[in-house]
C-alpha positions in Angstrom: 111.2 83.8 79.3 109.3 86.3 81.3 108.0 89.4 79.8 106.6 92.1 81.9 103.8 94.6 79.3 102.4 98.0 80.1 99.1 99.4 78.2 97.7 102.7 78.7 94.3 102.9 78.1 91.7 105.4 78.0 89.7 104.5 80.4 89.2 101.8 83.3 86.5 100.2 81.3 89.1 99.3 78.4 91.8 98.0 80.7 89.5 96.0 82.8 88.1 94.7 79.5 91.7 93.7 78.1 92.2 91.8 81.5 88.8 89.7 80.8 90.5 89.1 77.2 93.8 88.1 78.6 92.0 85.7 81.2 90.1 84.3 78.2 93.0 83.6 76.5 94.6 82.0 79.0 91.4 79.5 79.5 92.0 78.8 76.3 95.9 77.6 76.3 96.8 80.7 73.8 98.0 82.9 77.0 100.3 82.2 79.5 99.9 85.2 82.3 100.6 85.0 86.0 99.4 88.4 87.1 97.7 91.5 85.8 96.6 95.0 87.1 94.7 98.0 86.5 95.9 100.9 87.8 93.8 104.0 87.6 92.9 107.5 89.4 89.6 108.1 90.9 87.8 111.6 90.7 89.6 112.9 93.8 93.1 111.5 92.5 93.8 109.0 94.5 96.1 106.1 92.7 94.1 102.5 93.1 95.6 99.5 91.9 93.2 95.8 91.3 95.5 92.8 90.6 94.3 89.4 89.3 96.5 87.6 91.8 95.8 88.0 95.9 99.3 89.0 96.8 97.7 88.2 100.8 96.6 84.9 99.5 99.9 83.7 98.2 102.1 85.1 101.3 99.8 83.2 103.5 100.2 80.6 101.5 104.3 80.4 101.3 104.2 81.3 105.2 102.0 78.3 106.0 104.4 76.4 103.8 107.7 77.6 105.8 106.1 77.1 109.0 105.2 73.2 108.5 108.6 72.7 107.7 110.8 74.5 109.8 107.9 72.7 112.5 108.8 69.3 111.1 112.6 69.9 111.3 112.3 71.2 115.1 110.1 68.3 115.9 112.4 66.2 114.2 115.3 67.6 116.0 114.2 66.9 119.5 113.2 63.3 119.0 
């Protein structure tokens, strides 16, 4: 079962701290967690968000993915 938890934390400091401890964990067999992010304000306001998980890396991957096989199927087609 997947379970999706928000924290609000004081500062970025804490949050970034709880996302070493959750990482930790997971090393360690005690967490199981696909993703995490910080989301904070900066001094002017503007809303940033880090993620443990490259979102780019992952859709590069699947599209690498999709493209070998659909590749192999049209290949396969035309013999």
């Amino acid at each position: 079962m997947t379970h999706l938890v928000v924290l609000g934390l004081d500062s970025r400091e804490d949050a970034e701290r709880v996302v070493q401890l959750t990482e930790e964990l997971a090393k360690q067999q005690l967490l199981q967690r696909e993703d995490a992010a910080v989301a904070y304000k900066d001094a002017k306001g503007k809303v940033h968000i880090e993620q443990t998980m490259s979102l780019t890396g992952a859709a590069a991957a699947s599209g690498a993915l999709w493209g070998t096989l659909i590749g192999e199927l049209v290949q396969a087609l035309q013999s």
